[in-house]
N, CA and C of each residue as an Amber inpcrd file, in Angstrom:
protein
   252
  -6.8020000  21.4060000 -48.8690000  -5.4380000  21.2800000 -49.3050000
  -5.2420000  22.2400000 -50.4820000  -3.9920000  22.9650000 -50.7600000
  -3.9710000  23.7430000 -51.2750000  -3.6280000  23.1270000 -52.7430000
  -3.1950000  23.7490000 -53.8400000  -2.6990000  22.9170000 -54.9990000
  -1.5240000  22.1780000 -54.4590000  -0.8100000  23.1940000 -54.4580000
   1.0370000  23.1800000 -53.8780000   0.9240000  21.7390000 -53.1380000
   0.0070000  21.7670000 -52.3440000   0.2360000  20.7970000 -51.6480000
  -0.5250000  19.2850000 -52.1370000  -0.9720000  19.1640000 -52.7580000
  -1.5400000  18.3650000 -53.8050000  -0.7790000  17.6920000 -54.8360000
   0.0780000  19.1700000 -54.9670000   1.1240000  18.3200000 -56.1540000
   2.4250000  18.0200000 -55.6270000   2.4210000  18.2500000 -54.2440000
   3.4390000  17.3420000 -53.7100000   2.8010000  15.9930000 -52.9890000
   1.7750000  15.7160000 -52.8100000   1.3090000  14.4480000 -52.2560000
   1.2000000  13.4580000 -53.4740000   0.8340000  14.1200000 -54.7170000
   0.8630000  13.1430000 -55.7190000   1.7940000  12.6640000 -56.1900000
   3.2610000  13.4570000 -55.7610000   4.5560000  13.1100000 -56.3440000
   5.1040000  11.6220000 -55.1390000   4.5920000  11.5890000 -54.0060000
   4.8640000  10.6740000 -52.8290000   4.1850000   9.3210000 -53.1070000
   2.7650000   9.7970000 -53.6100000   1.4100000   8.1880000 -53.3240000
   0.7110000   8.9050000 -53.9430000  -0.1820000   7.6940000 -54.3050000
  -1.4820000   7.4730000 -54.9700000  -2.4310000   7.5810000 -54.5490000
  -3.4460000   8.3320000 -53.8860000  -4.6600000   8.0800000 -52.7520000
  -5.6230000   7.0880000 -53.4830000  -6.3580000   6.3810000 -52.7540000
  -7.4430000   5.9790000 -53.1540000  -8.8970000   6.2760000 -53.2760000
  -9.1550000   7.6280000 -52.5060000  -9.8470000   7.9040000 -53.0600000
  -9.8800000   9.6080000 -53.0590000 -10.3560000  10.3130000 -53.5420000
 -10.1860000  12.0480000 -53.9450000 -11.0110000  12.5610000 -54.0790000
 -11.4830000  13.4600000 -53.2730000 -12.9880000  14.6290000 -53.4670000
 -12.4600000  16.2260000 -54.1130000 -12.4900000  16.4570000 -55.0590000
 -11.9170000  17.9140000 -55.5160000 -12.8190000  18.6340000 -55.6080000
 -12.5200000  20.0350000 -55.0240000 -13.7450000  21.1350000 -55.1910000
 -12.8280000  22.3100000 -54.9310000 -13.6690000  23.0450000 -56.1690000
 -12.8630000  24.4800000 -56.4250000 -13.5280000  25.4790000 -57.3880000
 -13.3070000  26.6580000 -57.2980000 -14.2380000  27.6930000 -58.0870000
 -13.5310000  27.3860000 -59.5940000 -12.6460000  26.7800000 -59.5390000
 -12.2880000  26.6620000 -61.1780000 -12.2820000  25.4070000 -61.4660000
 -13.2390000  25.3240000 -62.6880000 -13.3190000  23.8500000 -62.9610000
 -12.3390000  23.4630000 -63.8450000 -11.4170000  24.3130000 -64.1430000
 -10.0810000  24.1420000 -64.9280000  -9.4090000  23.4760000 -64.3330000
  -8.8310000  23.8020000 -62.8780000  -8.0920000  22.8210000 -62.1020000
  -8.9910000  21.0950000 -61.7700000  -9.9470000  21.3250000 -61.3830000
 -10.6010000  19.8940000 -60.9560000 -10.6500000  19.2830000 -62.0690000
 -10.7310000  19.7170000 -63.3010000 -10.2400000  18.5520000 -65.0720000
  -9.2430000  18.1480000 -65.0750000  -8.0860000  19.9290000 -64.5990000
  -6.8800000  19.1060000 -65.0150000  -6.8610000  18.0130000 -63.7510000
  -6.8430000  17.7380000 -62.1590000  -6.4250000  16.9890000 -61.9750000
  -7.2410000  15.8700000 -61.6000000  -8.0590000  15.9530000 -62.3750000
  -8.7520000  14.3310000 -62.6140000  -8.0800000  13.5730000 -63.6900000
  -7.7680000  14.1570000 -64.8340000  -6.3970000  14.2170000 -65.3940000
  -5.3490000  13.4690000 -64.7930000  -5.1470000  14.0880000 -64.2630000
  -3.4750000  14.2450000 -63.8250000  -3.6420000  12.4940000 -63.0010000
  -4.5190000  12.5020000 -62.0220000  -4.6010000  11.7720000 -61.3050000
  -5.4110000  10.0920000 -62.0570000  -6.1050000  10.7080000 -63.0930000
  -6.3430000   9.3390000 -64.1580000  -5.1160000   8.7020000 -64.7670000
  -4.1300000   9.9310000 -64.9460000  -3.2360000   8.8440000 -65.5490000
  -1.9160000   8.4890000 -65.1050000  -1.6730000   8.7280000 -63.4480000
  -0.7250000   8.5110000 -62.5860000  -1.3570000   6.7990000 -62.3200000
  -2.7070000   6.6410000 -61.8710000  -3.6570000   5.3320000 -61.6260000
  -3.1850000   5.1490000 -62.8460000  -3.6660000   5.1060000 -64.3010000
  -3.3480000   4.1900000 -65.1320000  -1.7490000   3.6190000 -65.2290000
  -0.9220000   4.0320000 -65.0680000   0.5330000   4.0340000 -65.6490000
   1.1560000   3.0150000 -64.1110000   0.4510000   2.6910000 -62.8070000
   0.4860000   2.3080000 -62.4290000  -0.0960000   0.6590000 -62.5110000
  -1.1540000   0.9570000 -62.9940000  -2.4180000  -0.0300000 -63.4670000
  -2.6690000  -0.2370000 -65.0620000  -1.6870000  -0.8560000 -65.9920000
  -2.0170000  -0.5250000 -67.1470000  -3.4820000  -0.6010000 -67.5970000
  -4.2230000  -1.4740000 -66.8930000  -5.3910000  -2.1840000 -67.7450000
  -6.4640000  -1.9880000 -66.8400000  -6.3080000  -0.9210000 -66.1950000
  -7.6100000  -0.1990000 -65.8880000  -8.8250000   0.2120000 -66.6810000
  -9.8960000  -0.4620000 -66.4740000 -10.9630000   0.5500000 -66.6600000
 -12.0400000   1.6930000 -65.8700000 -11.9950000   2.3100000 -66.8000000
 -12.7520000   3.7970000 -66.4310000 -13.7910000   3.9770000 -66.3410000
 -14.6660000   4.1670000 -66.0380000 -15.9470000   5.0030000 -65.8330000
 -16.3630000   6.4560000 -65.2980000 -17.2330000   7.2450000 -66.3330000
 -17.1090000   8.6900000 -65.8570000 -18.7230000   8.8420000 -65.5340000
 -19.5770000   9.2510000 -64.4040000 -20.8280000   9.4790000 -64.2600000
 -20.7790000  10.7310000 -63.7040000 -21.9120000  11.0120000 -64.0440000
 -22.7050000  12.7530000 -63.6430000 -23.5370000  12.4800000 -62.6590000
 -23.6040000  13.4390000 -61.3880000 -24.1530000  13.3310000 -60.5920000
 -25.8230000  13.3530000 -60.5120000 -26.1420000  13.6410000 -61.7680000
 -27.7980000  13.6030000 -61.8150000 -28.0890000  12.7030000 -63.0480000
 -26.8530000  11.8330000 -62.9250000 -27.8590000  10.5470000 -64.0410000
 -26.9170000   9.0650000 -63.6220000 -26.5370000   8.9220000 -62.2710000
 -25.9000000   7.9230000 -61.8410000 -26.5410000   6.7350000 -60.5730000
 -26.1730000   5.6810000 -60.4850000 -27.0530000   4.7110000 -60.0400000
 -25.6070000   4.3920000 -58.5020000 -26.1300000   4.7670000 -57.4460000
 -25.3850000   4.3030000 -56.3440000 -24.8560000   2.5230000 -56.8130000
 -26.1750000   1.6810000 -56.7980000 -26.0200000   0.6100000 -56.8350000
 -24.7180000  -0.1520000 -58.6800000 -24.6660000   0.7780000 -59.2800000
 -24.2790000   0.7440000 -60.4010000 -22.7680000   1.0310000 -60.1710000
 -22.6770000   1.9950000 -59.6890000 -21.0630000   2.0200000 -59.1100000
 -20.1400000   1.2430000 -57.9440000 -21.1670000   1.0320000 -57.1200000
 -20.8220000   0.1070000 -56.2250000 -20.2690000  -1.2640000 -56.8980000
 -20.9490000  -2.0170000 -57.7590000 -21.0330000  -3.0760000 -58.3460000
 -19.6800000  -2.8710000 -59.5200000 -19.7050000  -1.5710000 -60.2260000
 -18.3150000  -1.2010000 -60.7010000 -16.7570000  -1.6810000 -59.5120000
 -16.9160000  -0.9770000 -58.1830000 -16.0630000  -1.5290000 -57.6920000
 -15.7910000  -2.3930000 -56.9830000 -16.8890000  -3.1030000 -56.6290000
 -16.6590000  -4.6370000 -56.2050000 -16.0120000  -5.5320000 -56.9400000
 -16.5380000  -5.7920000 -57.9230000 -16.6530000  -6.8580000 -59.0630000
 -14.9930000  -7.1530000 -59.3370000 -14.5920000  -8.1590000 -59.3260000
 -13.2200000  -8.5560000 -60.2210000 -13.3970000  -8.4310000 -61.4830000
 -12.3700000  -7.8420000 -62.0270000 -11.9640000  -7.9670000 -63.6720000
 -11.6900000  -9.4570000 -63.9110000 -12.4110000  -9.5890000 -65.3210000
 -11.9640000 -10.9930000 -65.8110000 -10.6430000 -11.1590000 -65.7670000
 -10.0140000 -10.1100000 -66.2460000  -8.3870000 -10.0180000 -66.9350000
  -7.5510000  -9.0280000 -65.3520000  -8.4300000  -9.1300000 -64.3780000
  -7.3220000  -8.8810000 -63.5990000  -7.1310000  -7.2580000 -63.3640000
  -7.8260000  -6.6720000 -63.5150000  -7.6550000  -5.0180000 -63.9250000
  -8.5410000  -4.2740000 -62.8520000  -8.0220000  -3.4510000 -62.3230000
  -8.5930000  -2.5710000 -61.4110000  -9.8330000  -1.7360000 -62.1880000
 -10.2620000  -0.5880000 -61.2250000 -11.4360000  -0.1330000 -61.7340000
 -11.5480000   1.6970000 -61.3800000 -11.2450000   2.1610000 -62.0770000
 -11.5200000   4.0590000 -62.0670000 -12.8310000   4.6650000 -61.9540000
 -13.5100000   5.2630000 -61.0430000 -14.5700000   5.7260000 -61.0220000
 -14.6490000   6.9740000 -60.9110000 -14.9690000   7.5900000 -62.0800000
 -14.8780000   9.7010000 -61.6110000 -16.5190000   9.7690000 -61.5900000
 -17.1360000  10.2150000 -60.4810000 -17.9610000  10.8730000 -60.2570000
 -17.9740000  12.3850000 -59.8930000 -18.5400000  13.2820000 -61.2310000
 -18.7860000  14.8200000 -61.5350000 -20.1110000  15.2900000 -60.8690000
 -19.8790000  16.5100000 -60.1120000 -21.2330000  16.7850000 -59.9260000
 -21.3980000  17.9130000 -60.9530000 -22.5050000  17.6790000 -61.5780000
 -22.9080000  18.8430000 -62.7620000 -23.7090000  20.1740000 -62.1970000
 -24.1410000  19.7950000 -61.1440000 -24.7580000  21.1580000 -60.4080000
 -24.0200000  21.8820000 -59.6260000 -24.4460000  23.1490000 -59.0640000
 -23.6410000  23.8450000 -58.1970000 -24.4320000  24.6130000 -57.0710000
């Protein structure tokens, strides 16, 4: 998908989930960005979590999004890959 077209799908819905890859890691910040805080403003009381792909636990994130919030709050997971 191109940007253009990215930033018209984000103006429609929210996806649930998003794989970004691109020679500029300028764009994949900004729209982890962009897309962290379209989810929050939807979700006030989200929490976040940010892991790197060479120091993250499958079973650790999984359990991030299973789990109910005490208080009711959804759950953000950005997984970065730091290698290339």
């Amino acid at each position: 998908m191109y940007r253009k077209d990215l930033d018209h799908y984000l103006k429609q819905r929210l996806p649930k989930a998003v794989f970004l890859y691109g020679e500029f890691d300028f764009f994949i910040h900004y729209y982890i960005q962009t897309i962290s805080a379209l989810f929050k403003c939807n979700n006030p009381d989200t929490e976040t979590s940010l892991f790197y792909a060479s120091d993250y636990e499958k079973s650790q994130i999984a359990t991030l999004l299973e789990q109910d919030s005490l208080f009711g709050g959804s759950s953000l997971v950005i997984l970065k890959l730091d290698f290339a």
